[in-house]
C-alpha positions as CSV (number, residue, x, y, z in Angstrom):
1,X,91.1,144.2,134.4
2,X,89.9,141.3,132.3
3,X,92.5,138.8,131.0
4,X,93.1,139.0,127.1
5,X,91.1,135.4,127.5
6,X,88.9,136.4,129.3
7,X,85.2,136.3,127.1
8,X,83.5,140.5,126.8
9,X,80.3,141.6,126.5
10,X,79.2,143.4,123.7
11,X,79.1,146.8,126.1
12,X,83.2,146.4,126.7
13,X,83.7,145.5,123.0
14,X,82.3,148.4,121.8
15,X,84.2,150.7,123.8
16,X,87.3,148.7,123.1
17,X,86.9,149.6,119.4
18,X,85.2,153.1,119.7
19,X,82.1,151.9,118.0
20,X,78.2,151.7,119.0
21,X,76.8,148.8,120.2
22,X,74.3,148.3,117.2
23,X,77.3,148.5,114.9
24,X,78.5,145.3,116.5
25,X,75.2,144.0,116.1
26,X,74.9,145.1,112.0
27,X,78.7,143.5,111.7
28,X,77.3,140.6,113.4
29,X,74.7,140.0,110.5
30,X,77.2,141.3,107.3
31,X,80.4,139.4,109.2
32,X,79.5,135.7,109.4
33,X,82.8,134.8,111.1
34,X,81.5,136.9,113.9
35,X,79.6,134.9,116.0
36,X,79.2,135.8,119.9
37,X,77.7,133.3,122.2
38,X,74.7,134.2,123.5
39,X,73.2,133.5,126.9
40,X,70.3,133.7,128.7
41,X,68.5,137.1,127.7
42,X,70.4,137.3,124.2
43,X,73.5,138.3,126.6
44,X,76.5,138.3,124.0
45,X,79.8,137.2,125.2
46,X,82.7,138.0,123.0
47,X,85.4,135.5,122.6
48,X,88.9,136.8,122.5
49,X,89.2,136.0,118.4
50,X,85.9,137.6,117.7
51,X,87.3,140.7,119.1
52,X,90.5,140.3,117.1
53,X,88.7,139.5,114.2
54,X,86.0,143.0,114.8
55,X,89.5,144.9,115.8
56,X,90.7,144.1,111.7
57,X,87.1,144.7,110.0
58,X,87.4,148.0,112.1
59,X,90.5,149.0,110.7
60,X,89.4,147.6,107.1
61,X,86.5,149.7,107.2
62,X,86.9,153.0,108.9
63,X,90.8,153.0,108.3
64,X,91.8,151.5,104.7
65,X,88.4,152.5,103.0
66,X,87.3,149.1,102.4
67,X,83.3,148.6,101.7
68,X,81.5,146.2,103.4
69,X,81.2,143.8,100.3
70,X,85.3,144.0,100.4
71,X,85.8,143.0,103.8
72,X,83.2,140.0,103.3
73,X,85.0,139.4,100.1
74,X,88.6,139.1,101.9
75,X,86.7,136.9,104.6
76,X,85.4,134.5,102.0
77,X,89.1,134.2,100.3
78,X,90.2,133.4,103.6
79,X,91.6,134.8,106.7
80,X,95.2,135.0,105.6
81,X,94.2,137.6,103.3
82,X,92.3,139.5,105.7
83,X,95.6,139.8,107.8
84,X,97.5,140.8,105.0
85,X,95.1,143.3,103.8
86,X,95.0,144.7,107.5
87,X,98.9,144.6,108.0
88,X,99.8,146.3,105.1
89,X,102.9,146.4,103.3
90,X,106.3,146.5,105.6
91,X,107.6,149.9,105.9
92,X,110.8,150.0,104.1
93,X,108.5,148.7,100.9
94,X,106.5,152.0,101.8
95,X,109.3,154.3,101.8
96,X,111.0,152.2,98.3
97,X,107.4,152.9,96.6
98,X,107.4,156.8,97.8
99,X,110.8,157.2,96.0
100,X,109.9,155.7,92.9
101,X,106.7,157.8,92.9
102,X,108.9,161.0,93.7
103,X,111.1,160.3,91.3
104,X,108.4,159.8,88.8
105,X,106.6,162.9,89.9
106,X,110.3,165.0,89.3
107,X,110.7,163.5,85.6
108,X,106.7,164.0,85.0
109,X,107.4,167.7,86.2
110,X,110.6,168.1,84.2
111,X,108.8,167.3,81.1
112,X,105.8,170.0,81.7
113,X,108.8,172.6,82.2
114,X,110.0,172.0,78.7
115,X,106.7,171.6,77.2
116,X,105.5,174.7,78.2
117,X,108.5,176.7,77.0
């Protein structure tokens, strides 16, 4: 096994993050941050923040429903905001937000009750 320094080639990248080869290569073209250096033959070799970076466009894409124009949006407002979008709000917020809604959702349903009486 590779260190987590250790560069990767776009075969072990893509079966890292369960995607096709010639996705990496599209991302490569729409994902300017993305840039794999590239040996004799065109080899890529993946450096261990390129793969952290693909890892969150991943996750922004095929996970939160982002479009590509929103993930290259986040990257141009700067990579902060492309970890916050990817880590999501901390889950006690979560659960504080669910009750609000659920208590929303009661009084919403109280109020049909009596209007349809």
């Amino acid at each position: 096994m590779k260190s987590a320094a250790a560069f990767r080639t776009i075969s072990e990248v893509a079966q890292e993050l369960e995607v096709p080869q010639h996705v990496l290569r599209f991302w490569e073209s729409k994902f300017t941050p993305v840039r794999p250096l590239k040996r004799g033959g065109g080899r890529r070799y993946y450096r261990p923040e390129d793969v952290d970076l693909l890892r969150r466009i991943r996750t922004l894409l095929y996970s939160d429903g982002y479009t590509i124009k929103g993930v290259q949006k986040l990257l141009r407002e700067g990579q902060g905001k492309l970890n916050a979008a990817v880590a999501g709000p901390p889950i006690a917020m979560e659960r504080r937000d669910l009750r609000v809604i659920v208590e929303e959702l009661s009084e919403l349903r109280d109020i049909l009750r009596k209007a349809v009486r």
